[in-house]
PDB file of N, CA, C and O in Angstrom:
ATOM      1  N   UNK A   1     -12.692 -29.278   0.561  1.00  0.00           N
ATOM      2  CA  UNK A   1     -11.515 -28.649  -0.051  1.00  0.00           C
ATOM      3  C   UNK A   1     -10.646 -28.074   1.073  1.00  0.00           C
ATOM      4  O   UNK A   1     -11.269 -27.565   2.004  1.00  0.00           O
ATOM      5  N   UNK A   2      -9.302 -28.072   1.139  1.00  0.00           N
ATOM      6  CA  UNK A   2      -8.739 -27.808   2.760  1.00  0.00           C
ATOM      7  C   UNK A   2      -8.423 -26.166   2.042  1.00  0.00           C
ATOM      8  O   UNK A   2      -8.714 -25.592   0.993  1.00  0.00           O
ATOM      9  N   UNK A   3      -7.691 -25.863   3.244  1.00  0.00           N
ATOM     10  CA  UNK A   3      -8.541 -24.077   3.515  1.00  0.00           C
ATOM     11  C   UNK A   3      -7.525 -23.675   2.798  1.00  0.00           C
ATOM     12  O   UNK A   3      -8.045 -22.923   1.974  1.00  0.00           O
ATOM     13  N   UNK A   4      -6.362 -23.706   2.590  1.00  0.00           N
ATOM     14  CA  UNK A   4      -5.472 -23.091   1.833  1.00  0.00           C
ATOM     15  C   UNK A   4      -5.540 -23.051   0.350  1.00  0.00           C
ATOM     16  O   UNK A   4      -4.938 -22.185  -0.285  1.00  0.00           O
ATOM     17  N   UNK A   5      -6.263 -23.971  -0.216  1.00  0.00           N
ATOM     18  CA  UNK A   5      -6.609 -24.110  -1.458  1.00  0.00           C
ATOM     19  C   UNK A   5      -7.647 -23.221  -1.972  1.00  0.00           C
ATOM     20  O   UNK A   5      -7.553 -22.349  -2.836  1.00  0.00           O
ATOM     21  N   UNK A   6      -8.785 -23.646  -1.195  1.00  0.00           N
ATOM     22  CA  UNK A   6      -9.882 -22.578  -1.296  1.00  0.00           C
ATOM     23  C   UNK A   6      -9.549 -21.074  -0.971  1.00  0.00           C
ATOM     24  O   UNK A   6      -9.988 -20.306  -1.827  1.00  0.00           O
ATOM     25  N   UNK A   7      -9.046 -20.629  -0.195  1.00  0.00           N
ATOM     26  CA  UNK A   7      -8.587 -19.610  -0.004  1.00  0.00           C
ATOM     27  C   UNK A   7      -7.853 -18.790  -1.625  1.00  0.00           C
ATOM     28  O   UNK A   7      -7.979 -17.605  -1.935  1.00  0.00           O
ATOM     29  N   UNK A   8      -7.453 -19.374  -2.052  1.00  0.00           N
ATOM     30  CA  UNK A   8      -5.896 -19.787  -2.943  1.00  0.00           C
ATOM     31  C   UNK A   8      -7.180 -18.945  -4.421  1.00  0.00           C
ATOM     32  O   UNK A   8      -7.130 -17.829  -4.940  1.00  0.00           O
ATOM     33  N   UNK A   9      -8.260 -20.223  -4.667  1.00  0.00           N
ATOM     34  CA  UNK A   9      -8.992 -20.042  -5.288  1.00  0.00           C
ATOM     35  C   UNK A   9      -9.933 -18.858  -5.392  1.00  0.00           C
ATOM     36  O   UNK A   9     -10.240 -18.148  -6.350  1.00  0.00           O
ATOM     37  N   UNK A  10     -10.421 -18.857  -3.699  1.00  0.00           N
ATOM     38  CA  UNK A  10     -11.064 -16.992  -4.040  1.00  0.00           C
ATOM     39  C   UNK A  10     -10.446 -16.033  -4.040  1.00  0.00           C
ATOM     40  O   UNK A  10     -11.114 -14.999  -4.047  1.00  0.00           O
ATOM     41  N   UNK A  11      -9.722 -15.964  -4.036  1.00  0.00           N
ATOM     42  CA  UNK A  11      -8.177 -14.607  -4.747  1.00  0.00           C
ATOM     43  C   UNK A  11      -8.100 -14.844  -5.693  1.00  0.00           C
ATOM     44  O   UNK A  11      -8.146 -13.799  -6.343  1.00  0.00           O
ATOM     45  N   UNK A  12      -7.931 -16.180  -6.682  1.00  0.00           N
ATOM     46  CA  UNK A  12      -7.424 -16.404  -8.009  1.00  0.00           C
ATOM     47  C   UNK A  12      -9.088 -15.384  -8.669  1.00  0.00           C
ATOM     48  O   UNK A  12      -9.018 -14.429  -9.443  1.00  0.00           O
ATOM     49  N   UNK A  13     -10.289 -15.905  -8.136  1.00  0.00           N
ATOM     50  CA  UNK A  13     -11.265 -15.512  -8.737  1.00  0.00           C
ATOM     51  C   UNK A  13     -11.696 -13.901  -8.359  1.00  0.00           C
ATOM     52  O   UNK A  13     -12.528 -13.286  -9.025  1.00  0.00           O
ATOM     53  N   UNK A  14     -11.133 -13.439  -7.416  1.00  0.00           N
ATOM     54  CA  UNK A  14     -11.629 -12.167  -7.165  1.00  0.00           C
ATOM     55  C   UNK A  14     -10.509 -11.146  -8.122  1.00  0.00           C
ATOM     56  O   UNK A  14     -10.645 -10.049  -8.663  1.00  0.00           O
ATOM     57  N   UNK A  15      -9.585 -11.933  -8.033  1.00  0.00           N
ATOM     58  CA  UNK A  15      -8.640 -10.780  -9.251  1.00  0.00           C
ATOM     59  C   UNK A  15      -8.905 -10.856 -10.719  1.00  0.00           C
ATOM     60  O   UNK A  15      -8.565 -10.096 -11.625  1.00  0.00           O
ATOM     61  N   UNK A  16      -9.623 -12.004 -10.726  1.00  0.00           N
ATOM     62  CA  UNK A  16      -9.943 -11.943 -12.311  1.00  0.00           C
ATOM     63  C   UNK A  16     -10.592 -10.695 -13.139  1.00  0.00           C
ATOM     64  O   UNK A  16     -11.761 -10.373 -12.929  1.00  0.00           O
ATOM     65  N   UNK A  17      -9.774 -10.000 -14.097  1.00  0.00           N
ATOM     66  CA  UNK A  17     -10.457  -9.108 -14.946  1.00  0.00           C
ATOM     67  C   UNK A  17     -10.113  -9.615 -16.746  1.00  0.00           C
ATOM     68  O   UNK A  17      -9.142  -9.639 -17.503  1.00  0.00           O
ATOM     69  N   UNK A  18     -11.108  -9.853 -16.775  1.00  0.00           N
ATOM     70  CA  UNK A  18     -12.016 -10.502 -18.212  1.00  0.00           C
ATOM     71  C   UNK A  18     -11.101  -9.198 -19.167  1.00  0.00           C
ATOM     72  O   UNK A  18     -11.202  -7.971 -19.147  1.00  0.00           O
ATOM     73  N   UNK A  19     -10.454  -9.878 -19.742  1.00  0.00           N
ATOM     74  CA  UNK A  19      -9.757  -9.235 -21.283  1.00  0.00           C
ATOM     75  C   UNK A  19      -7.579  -9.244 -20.743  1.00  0.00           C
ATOM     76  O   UNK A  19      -6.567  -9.547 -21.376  1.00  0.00           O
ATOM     77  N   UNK A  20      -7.784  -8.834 -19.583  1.00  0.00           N
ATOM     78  CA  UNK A  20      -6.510  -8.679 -19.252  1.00  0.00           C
ATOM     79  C   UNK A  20      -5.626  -9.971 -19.556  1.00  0.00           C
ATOM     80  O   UNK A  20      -5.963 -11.044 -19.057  1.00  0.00           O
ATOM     81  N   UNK A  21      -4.702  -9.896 -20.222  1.00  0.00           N
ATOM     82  CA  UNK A  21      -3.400 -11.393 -20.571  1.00  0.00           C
ATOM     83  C   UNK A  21      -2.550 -11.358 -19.603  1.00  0.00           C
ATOM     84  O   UNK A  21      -2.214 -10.305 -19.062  1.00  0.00           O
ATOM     85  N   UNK A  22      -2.058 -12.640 -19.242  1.00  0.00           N
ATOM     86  CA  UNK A  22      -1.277 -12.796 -18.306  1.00  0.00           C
ATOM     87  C   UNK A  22      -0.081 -13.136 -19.124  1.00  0.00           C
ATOM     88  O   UNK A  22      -0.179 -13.842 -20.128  1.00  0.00           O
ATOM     89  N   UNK A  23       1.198 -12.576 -18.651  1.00  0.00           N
ATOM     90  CA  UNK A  23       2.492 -12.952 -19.727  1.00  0.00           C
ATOM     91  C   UNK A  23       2.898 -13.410 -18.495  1.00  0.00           C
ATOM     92  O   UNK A  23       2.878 -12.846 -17.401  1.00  0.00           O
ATOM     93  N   UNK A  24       3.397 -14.886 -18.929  1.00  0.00           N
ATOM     94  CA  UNK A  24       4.387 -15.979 -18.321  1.00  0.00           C
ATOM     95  C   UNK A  24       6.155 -15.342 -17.845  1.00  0.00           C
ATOM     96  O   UNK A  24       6.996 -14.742 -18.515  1.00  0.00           O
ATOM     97  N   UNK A  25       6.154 -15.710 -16.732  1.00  0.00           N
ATOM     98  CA  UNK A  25       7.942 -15.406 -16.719  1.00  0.00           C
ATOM     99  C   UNK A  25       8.395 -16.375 -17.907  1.00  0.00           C
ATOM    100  O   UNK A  25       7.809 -17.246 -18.550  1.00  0.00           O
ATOM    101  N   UNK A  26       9.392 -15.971 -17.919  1.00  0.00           N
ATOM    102  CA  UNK A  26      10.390 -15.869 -19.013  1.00  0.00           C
ATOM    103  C   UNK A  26      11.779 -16.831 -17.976  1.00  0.00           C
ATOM    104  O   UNK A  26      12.156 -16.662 -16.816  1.00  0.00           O
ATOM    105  N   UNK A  27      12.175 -17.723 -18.944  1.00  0.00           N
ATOM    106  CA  UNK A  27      13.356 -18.488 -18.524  1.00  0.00           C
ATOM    107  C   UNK A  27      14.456 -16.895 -17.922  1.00  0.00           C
ATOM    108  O   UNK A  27      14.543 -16.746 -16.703  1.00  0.00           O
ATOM    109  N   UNK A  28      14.977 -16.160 -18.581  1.00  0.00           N
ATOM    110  CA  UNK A  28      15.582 -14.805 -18.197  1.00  0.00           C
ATOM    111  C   UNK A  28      14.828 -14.169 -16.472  1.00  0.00           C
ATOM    112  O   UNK A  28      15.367 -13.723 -15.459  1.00  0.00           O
ATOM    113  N   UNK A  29      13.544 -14.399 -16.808  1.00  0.00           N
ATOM    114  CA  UNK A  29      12.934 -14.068 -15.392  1.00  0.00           C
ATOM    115  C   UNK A  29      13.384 -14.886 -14.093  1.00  0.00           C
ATOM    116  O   UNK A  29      13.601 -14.480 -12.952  1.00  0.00           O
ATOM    117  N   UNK A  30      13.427 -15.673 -14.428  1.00  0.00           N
ATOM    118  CA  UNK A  30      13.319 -16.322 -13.356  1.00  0.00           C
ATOM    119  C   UNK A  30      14.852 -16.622 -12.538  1.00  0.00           C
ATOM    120  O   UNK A  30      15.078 -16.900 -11.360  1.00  0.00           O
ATOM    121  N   UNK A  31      15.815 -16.423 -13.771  1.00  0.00           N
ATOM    122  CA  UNK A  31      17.276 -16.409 -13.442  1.00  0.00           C
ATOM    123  C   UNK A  31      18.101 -15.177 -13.014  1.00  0.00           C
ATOM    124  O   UNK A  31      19.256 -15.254 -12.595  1.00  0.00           O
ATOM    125  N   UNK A  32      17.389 -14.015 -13.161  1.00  0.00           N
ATOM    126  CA  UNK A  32      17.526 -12.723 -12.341  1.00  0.00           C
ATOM    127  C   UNK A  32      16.557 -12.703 -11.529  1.00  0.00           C
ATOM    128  O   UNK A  32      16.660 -11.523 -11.197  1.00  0.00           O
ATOM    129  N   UNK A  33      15.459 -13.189 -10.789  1.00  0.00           N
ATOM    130  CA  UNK A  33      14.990 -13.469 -10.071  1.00  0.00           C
ATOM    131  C   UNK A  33      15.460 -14.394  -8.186  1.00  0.00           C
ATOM    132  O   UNK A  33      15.321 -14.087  -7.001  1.00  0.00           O
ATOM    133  N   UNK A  34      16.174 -15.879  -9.170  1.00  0.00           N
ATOM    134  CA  UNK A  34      16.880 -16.246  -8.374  1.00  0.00           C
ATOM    135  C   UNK A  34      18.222 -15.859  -8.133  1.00  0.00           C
ATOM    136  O   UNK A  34      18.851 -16.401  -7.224  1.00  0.00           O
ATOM    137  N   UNK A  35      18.869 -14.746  -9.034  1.00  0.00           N
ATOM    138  CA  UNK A  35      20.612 -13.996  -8.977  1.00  0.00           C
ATOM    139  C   UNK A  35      19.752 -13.169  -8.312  1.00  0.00           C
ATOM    140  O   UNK A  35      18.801 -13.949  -8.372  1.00  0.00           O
ATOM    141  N   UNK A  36      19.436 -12.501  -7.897  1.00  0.00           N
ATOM    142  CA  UNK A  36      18.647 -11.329  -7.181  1.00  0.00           C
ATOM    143  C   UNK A  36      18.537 -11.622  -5.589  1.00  0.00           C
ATOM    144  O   UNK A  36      19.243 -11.081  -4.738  1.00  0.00           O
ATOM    145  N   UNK A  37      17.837 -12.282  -5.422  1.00  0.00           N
ATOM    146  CA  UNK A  37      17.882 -13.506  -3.926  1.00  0.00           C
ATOM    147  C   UNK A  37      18.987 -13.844  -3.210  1.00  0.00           C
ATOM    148  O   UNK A  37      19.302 -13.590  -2.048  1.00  0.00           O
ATOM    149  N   UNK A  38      19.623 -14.558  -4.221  1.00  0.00           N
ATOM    150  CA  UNK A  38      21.097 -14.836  -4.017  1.00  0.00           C
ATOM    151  C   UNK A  38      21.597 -13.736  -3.015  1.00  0.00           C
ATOM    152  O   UNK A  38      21.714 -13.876  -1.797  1.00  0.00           O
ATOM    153  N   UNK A  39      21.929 -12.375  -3.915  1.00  0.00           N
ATOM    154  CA  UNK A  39      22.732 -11.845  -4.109  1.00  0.00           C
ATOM    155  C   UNK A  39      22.159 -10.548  -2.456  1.00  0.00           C
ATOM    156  O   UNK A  39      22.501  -9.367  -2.405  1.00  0.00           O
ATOM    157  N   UNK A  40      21.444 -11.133  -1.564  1.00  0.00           N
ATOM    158  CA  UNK A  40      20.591 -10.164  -1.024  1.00  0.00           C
ATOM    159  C   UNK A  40      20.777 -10.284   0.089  1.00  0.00           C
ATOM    160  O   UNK A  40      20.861 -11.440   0.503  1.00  0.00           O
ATOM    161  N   UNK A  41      20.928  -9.127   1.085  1.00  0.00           N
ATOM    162  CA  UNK A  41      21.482  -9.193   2.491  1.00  0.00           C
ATOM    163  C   UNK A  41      21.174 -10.027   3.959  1.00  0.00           C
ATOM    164  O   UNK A  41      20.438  -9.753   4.906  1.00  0.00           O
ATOM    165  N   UNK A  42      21.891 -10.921   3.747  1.00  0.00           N
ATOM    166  CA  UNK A  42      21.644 -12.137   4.347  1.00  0.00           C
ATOM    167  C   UNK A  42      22.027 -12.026   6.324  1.00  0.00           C
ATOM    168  O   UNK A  42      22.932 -11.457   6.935  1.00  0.00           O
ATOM    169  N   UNK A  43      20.830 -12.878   6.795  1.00  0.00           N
ATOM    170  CA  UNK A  43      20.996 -12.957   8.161  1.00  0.00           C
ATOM    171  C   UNK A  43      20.481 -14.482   8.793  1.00  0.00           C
ATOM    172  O   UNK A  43      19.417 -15.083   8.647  1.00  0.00           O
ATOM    173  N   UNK A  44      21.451 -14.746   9.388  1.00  0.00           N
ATOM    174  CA  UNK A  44      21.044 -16.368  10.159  1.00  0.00           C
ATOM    175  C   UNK A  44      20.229 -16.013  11.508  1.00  0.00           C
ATOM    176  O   UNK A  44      20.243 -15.028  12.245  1.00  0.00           O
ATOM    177  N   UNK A  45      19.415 -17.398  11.522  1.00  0.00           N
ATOM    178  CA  UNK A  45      18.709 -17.916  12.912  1.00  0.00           C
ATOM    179  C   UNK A  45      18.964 -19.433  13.434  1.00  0.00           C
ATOM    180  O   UNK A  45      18.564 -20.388  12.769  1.00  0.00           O
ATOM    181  N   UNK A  46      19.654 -19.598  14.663  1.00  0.00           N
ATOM    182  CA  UNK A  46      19.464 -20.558  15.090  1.00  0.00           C
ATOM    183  C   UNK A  46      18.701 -21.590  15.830  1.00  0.00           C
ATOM    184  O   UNK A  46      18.551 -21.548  17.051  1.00  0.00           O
ATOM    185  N   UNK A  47      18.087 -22.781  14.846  1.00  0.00           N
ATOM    186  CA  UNK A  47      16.371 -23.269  15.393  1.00  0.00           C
ATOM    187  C   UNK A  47      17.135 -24.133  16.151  1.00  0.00           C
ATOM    188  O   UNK A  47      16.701 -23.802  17.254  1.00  0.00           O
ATOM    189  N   UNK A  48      17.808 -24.846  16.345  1.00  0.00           N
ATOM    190  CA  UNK A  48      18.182 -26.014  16.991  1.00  0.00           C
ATOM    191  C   UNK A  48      20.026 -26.233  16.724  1.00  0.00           C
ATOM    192  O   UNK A  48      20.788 -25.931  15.805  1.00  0.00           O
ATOM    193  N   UNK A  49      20.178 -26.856  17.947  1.00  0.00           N
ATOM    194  CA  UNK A  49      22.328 -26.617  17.719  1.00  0.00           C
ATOM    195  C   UNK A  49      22.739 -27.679  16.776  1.00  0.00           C
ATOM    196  O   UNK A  49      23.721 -28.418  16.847  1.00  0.00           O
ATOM    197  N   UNK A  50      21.476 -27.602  15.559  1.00  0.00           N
ATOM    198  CA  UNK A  50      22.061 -28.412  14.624  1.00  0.00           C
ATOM    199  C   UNK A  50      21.582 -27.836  13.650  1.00  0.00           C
ATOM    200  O   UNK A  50      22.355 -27.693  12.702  1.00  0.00           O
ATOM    201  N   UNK A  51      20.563 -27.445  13.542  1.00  0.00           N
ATOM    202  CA  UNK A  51      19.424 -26.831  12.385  1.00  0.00           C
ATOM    203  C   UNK A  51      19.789 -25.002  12.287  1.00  0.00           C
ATOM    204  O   UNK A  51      19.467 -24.245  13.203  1.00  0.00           O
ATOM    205  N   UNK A  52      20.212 -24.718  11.533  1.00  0.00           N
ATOM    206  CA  UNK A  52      19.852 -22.769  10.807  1.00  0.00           C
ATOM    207  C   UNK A  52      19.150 -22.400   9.889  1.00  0.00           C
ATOM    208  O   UNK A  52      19.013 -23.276   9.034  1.00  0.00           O
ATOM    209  N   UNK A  53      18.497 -21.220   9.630  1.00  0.00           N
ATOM    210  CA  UNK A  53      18.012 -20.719   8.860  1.00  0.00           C
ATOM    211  C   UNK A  53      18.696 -19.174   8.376  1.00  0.00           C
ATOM    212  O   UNK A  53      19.007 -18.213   9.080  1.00  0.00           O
ATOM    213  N   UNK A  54      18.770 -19.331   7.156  1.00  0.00           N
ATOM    214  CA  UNK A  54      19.654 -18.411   6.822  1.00  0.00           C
ATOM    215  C   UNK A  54      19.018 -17.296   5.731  1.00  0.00           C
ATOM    216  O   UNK A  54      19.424 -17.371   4.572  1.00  0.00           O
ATOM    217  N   UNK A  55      18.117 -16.355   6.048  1.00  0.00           N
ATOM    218  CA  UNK A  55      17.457 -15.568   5.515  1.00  0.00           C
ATOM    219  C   UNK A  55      18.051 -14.594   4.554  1.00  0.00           C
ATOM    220  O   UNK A  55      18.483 -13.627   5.182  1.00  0.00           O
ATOM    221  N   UNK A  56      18.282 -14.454   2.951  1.00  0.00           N
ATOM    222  CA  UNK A  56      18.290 -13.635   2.219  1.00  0.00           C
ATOM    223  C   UNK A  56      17.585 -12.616   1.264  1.00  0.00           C
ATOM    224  O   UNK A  56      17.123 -12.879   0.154  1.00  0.00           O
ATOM    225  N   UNK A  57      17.585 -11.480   1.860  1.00  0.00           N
ATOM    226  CA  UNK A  57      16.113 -10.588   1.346  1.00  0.00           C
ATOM    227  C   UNK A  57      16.623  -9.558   0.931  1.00  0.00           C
ATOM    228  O   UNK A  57      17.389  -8.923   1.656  1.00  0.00           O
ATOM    229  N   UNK A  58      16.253  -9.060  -0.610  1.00  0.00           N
ATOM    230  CA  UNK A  58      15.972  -7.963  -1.318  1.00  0.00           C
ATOM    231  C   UNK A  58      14.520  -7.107  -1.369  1.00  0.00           C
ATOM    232  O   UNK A  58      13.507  -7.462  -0.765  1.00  0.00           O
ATOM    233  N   UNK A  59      14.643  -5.754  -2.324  1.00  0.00           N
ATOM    234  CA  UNK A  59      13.892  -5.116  -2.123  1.00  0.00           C
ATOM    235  C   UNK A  59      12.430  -5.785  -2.665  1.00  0.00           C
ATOM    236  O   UNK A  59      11.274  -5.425  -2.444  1.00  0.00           O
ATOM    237  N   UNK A  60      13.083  -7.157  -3.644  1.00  0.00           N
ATOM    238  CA  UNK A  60      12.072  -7.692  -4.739  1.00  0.00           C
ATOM    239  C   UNK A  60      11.908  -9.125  -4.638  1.00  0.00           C
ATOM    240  O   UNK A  60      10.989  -9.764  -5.152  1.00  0.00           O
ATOM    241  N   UNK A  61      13.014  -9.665  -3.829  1.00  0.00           N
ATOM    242  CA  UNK A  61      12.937 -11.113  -3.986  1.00  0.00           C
ATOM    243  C   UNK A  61      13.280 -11.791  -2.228  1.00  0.00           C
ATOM    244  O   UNK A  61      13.927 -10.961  -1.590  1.00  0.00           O
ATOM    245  N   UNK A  62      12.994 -12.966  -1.483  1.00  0.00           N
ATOM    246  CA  UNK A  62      13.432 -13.454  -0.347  1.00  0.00           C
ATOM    247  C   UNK A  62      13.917 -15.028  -0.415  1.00  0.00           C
ATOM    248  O   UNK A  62      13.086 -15.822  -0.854  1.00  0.00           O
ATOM    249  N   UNK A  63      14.810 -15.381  -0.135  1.00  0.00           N
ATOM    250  CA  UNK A  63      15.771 -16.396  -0.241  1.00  0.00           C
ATOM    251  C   UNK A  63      15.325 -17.351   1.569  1.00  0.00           C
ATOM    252  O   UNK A  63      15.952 -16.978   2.560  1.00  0.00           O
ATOM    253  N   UNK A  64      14.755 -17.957   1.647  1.00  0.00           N
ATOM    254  CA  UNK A  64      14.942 -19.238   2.750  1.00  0.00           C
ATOM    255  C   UNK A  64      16.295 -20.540   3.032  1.00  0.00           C
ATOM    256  O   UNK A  64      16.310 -21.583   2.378  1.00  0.00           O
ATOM    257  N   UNK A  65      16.949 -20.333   3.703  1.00  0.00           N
ATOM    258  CA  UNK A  65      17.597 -21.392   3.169  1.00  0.00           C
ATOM    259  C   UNK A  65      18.024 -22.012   4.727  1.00  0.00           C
ATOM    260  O   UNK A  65      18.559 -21.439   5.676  1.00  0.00           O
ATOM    261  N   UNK A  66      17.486 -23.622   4.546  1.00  0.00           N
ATOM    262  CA  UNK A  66      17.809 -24.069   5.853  1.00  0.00           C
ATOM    263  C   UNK A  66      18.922 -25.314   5.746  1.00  0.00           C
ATOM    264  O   UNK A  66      19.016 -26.109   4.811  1.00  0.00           O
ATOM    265  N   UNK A  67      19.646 -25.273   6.817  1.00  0.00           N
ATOM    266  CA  UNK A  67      21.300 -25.698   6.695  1.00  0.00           C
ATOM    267  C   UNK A  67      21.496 -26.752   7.975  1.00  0.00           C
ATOM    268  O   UNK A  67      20.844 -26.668   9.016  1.00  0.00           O
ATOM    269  N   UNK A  68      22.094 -27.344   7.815  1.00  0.00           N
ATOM    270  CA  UNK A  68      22.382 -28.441   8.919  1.00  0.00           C
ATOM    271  C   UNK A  68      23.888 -28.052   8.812  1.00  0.00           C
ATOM    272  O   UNK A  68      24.559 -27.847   7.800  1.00  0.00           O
ATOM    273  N   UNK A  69      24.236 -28.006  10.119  1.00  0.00           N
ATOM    274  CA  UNK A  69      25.922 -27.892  10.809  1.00  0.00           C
ATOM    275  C   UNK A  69      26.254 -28.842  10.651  1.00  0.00           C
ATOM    276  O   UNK A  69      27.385 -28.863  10.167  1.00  0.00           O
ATOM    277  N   UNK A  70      25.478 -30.522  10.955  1.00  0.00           N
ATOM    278  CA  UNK A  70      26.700 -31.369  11.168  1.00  0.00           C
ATOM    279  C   UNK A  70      26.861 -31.802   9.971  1.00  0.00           C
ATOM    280  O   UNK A  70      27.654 -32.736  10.089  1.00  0.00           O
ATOM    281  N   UNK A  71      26.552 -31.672   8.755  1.00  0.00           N
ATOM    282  CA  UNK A  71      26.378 -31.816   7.752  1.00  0.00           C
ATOM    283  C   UNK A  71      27.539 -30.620   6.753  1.00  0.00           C
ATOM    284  O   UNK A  71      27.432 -30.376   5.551  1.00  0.00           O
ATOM    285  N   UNK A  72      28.464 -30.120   7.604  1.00  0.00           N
ATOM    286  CA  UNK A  72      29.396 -28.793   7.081  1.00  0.00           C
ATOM    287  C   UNK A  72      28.509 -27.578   6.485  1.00  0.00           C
ATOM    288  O   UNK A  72      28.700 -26.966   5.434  1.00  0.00           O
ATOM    289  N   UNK A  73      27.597 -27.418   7.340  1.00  0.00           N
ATOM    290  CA  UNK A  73      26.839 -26.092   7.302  1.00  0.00           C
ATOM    291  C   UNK A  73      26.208 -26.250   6.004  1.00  0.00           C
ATOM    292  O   UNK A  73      25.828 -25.173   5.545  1.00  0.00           O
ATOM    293  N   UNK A  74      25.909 -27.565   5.050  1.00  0.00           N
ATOM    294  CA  UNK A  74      25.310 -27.700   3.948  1.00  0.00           C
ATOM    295  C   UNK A  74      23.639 -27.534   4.137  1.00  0.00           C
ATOM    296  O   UNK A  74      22.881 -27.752   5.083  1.00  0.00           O
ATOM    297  N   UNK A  75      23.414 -26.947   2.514  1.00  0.00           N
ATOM    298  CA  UNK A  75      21.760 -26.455   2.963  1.00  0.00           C
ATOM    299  C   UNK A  75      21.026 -27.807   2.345  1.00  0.00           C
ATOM    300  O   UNK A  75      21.310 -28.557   1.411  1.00  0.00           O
ATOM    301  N   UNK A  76      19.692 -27.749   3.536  1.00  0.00           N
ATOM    302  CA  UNK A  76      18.813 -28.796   2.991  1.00  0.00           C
ATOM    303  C   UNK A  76      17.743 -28.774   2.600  1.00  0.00           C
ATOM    304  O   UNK A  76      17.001 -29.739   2.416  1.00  0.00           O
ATOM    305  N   UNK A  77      17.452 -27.236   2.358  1.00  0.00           N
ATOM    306  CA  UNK A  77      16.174 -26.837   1.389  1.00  0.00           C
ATOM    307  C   UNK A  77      16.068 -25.162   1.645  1.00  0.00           C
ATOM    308  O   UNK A  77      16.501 -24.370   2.482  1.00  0.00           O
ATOM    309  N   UNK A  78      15.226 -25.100   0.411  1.00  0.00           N
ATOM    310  CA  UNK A  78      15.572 -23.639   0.139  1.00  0.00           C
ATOM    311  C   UNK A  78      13.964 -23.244  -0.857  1.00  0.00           C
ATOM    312  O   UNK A  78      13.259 -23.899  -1.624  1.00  0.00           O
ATOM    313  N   UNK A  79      13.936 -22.047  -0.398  1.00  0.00           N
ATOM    314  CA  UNK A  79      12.899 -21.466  -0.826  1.00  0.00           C
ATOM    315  C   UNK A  79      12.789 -20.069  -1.336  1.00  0.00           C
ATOM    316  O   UNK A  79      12.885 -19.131  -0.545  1.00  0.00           O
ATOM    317  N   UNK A  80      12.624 -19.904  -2.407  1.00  0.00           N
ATOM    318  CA  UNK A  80      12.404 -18.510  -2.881  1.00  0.00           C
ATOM    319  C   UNK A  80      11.050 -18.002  -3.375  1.00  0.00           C
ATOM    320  O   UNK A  80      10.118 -18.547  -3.967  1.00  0.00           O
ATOM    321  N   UNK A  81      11.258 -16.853  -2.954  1.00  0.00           N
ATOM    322  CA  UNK A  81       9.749 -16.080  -2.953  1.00  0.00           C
ATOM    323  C   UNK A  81       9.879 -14.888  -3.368  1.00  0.00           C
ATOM    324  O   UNK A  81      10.580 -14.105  -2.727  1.00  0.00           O
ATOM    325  N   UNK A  82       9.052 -14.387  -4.853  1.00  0.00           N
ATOM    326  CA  UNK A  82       9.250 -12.809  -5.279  1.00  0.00           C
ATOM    327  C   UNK A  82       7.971 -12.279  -4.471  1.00  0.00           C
ATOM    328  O   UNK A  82       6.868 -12.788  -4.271  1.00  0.00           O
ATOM    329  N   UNK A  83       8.601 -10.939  -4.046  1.00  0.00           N
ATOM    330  CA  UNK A  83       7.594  -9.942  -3.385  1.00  0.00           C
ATOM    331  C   UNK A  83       6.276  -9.583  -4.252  1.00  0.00           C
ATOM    332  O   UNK A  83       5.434  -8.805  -3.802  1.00  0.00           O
TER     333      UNK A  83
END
């Protein structure tokens, strides 16, 4: 099993407490979630004089977003992550 998985798995199993329900985000969740990100004080890094990364982070949510210049500074993947 490669290590990130397993890893993945003994956390899933060490937090388990027997009776507790898990409530699903909510379509609403997830869209103030990603307006949240968005909306969050943003700072660039330059990996290569073609490649950026353009970091947006709130108190609750973090925005990844990596951009190609020659491409008119368009992004080519993006990642969000709630705290």
């Amino acid at each position: 099993m490669p290590k990130l998985l397993r890893a993945s798995a003994i956390e899933a199993v060490s937090k388990f407490q027997a009776g507790k329900k898990f409530d699903p985000a909510t379509v609403a969740d997830v869209k103030t979630a990603l307006q949240d990100a968005e909306a969050g004080k943003a700072y660039a890094r330059q990996l290569t004089d073609r490649i950026s990364v353009l970091t947006k982070e709130t108190p609750r949510n973090i925005l990844f977003e990596t951009r190609d210049r020659a491409q008119g500074d368009a992004w080519i993947h993006r990642s969000y992550l709630t705290k």
